[in-house]
C-alpha positions as CSV (number, residue, x, y, z in Angstrom):
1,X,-6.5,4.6,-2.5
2,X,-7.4,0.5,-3.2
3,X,-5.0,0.1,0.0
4,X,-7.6,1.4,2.1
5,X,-10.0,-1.2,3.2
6,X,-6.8,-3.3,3.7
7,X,-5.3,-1.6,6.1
8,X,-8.5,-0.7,8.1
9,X,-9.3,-4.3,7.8
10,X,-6.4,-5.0,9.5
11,X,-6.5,-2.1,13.0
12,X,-10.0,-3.3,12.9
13,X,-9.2,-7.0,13.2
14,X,-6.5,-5.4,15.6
15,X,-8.8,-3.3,17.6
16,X,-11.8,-6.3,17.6
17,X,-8.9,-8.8,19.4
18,X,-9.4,-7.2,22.6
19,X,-10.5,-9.0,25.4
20,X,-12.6,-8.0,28.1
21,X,-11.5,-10.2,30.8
22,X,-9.5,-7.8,33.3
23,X,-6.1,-9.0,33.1
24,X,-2.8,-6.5,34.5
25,X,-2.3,-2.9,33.6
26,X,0.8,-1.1,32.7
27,X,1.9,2.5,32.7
28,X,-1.3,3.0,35.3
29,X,-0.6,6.7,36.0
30,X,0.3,7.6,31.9
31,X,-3.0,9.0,31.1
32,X,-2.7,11.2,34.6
33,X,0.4,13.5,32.7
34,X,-1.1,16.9,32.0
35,X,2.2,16.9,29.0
36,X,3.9,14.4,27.7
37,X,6.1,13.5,24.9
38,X,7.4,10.9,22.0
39,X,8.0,10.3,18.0
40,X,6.4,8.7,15.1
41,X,7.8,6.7,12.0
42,X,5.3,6.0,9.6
43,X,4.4,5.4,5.9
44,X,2.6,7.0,3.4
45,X,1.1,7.0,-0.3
46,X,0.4,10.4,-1.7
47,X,-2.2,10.1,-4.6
48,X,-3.4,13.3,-6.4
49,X,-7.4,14.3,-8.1
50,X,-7.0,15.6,-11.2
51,X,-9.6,17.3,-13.0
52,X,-8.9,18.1,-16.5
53,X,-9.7,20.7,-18.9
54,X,-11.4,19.1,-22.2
55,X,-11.6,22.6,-23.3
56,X,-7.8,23.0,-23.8
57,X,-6.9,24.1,-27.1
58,X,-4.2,21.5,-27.9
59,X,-6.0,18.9,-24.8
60,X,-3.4,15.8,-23.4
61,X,-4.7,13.6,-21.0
62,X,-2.7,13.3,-17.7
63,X,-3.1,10.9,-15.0
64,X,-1.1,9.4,-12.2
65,X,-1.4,5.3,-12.8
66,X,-0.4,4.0,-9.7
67,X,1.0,5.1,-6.0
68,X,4.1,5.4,-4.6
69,X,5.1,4.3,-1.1
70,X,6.9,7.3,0.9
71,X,8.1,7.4,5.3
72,X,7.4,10.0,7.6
73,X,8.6,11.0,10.8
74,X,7.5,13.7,13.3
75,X,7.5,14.6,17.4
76,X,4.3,13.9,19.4
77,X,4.0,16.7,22.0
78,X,1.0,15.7,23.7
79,X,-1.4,18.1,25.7
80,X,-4.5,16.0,27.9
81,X,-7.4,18.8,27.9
82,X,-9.9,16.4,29.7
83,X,-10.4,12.7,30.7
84,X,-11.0,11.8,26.6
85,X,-9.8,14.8,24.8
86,X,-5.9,15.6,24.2
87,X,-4.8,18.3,21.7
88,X,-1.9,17.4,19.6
89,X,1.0,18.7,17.9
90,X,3.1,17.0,15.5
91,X,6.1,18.9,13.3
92,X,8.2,16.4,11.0
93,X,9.0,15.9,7.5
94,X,7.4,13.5,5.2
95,X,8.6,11.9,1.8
96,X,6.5,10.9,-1.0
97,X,6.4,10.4,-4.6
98,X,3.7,11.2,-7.1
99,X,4.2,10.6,-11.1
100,X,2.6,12.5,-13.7
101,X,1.7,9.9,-16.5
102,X,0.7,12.5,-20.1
103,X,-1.0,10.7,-22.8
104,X,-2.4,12.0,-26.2
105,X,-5.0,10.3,-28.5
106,X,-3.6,8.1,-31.5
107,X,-5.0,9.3,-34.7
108,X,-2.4,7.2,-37.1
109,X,-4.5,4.4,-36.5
110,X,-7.9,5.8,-36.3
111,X,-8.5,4.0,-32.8
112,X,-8.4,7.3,-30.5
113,X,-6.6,5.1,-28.0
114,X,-4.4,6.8,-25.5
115,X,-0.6,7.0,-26.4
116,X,2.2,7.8,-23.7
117,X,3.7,11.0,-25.2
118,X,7.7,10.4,-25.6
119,X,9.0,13.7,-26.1
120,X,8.9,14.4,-22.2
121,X,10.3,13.7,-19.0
122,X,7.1,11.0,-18.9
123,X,5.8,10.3,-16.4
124,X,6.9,14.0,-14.4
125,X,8.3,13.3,-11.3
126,X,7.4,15.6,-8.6
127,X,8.4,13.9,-5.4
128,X,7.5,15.8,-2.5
129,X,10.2,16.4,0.6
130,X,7.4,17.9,3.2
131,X,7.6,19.7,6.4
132,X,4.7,19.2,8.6
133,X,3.0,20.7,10.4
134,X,0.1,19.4,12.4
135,X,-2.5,20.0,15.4
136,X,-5.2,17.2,16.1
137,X,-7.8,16.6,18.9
138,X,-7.7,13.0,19.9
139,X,-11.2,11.5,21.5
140,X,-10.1,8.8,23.2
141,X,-12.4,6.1,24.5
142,X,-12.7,3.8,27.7
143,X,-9.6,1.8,28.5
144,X,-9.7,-1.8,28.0
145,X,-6.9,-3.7,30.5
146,X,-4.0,-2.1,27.8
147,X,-5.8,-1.3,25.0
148,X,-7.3,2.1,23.9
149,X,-9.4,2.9,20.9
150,X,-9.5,6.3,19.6
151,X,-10.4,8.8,16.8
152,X,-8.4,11.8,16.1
153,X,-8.7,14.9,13.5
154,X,-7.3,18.5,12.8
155,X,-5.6,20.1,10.4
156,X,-1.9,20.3,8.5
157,X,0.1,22.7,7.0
158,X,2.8,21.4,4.7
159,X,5.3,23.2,2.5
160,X,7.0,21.5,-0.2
161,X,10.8,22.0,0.6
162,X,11.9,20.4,-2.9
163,X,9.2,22.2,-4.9
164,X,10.7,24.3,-8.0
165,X,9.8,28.2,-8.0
166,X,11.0,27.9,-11.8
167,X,11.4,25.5,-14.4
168,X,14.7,24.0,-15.3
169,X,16.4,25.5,-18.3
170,X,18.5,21.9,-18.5
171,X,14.9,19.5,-18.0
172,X,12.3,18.8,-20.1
173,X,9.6,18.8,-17.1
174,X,6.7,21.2,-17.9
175,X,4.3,21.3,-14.9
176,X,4.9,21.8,-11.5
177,X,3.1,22.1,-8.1
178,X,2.9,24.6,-5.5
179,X,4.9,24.3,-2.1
180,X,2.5,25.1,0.3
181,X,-0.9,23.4,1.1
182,X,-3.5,23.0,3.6
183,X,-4.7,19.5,4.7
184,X,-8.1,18.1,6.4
185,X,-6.6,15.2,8.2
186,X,-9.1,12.4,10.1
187,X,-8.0,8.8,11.2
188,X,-8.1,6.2,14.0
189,X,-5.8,4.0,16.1
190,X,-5.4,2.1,19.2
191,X,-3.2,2.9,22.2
192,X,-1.2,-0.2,23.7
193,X,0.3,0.3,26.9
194,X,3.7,-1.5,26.8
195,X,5.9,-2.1,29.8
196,X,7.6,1.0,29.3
197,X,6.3,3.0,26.8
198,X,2.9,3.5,25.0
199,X,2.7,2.6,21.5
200,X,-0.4,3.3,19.2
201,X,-0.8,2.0,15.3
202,X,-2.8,4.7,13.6
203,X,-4.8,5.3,10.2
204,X,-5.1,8.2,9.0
205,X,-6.2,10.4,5.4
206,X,-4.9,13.4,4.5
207,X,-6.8,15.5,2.0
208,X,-5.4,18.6,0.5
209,X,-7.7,21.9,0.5
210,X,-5.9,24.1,-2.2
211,X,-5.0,23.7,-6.0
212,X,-1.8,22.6,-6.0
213,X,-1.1,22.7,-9.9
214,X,1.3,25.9,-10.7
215,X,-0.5,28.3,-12.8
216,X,2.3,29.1,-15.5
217,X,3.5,26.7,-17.8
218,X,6.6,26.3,-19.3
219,X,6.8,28.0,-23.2
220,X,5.8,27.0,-25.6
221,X,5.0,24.2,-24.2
222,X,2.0,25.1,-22.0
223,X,-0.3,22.3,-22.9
224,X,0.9,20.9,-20.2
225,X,-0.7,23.1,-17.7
226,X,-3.4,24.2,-19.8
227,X,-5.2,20.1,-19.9
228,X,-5.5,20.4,-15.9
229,X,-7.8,22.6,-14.3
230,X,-7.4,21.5,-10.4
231,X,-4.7,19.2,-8.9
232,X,-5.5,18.1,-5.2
233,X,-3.5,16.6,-3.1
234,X,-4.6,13.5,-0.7
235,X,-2.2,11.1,1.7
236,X,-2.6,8.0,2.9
237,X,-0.9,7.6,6.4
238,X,0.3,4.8,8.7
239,X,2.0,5.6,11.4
240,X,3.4,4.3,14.8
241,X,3.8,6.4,17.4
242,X,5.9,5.9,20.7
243,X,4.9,7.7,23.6
C-alpha cells in the first residue's frame, strides 16, 4: 500500500504534461467504433487486512510484513455506450504472492516481544494463480490533441485456480484461503493515441468483498485459524493496455 502515492504521483505528473496547444491527431475515427478490441500486461501487489482474534484460546499474532510484486494479463473487449461512457470487459489471469508472517510472544525473557514461530512453514505461502473476470464503466473525458483522461470502476470476480480444497498431508502449512472472491475495483488512466494503436497507462485498486480465510484448520493445530477472524483481500494494479 506505501507504493501508492508513488505511482499516482507519477500518471498525475503524466496526465498534468499535456499541452493545450492544438497540435496533429491520430487514430481520428477510433473513438467512432461502436466495438473494438486489444490486451493488457500489467503488474500488481496483492496485500491482505487481517483482523485478528485476541480472544483465541492459544492467540499467535499473524501478519503479512511486506508485498510482493505479481503480472497480469487480460483481453480488452471494448463496448462505446455514449460519447464518454464505454462498458468493459476484461477476462485474464493474474499472479501474485502474499506471505503469512506467524509470531508468538516471548515469555523466556519477560519482554513480551514478538517471536517468529519456527516450527512452521513461516511465513505461509499462499500465492494466488487468478482468473479474472471483470466488467468496468469507463467515463472518459474531453480529448486533448492525443491525450484522454479517464476514470473507470466495476466489479471482478476472481477464482483462485492454485487454492488448496484440503491441507497437505506432506506440508506443514496450516491456514488457507478461499478460491473464489468478489472485488470493488476503481482507478484512473490516460488514453494516448499512437500512430497505430491506442495505448492507456492505468491505476487501479482492487478491494476484496468476502472473507477469504478458510474456516477449518488443520488438527490439532488450529491456532492457526482460530487468531484470525477476517482476511480481505486488496490489489494494487498497473496496467497498460493496447487497444
Amino acid at each position: 500500500m506505501k507504493k501508492i502515492p508513488l505511482l499516482l504521483l507519477v500518471l498525475f505528473i503524466y496526465a498534468s504534461g499535456f499541452s493545450q496547444e492544438e497540435r496533429p491527431r491520430n487514430l481520428t475515427a477510433f473513438d467512432l467504433k461502436r466495438l473494438h478490441f486489444g490486451f493488457t500486461v500489467g503488474f500488481n501487489a496483492m496485500d491482505v487486512g487481517l483482523k485478528r482474534n485476541f480472544q483465541a484460546e492459544d492467540f499467535i499474532y499473524a501478519d503479512l510484513s511486506h508485498v510482493l510484486p505479481g503480472f497480469q494479463v487480460s483481453i480488452v473487449s471494448d463496448l462505446r455506450l455514449t460519447k464518454n461512457w464505454n462498458m468493459r470487459f476484461l477476462p485474464g489471469i493474474s499472479f501474485g504472492s502474499r506471505e503469512i508472517y506467524y509470531y508468538e510472544y516471548d515469555q523466556g525473557q519477560g519482554t513480551g516481544d514478538l517471536v517468529r514461530i519456527a516450527d512452521a512453514d513461516n511465513p505461509v505461502a499462499l500465492g494466488p494463480s487468478f482468473l479474472d473476470f471483470p466488467f468496468h464503466f469507463k467515463y472518459r473525458s474531453e480529448r486533448v490533441n492525443n491525450y484522454r483522461p479517464y476514470l473507470v470502476g466495476g466489479v471482478n470476480f476472481r477464482y483462485d485456480m492454485s487454492a488448496k480444497r484440503e491441507y497437505d498431508g506432506e506440508s506443514s502449512e496450516y491456514v488457507k484461503f478461499k478460491p473464489a472472491d468478489f472485488y470493488l475495483e476503481f482507478g484512473f488512466g490516460v488514453d494516448t493515441y499512437l500512430r497505430y494503436f491506442k495505448f492507456a497507462p492505468e491505476i487501479k485498486l482492487a478491494v476484496g468483498l468476502r472473507n477469504i480465510l478458510a474456516d477449518e484448520g488443520r488438527p490439532p493445530y488450529l491456532q492457526f485459524v482460530e487468531s484470525i477472524e477476517r482476511v480481505t483481500s486488496y490489489i494494487i494494479m498497473l496496467n497498460f493496455h493496447f487497444e
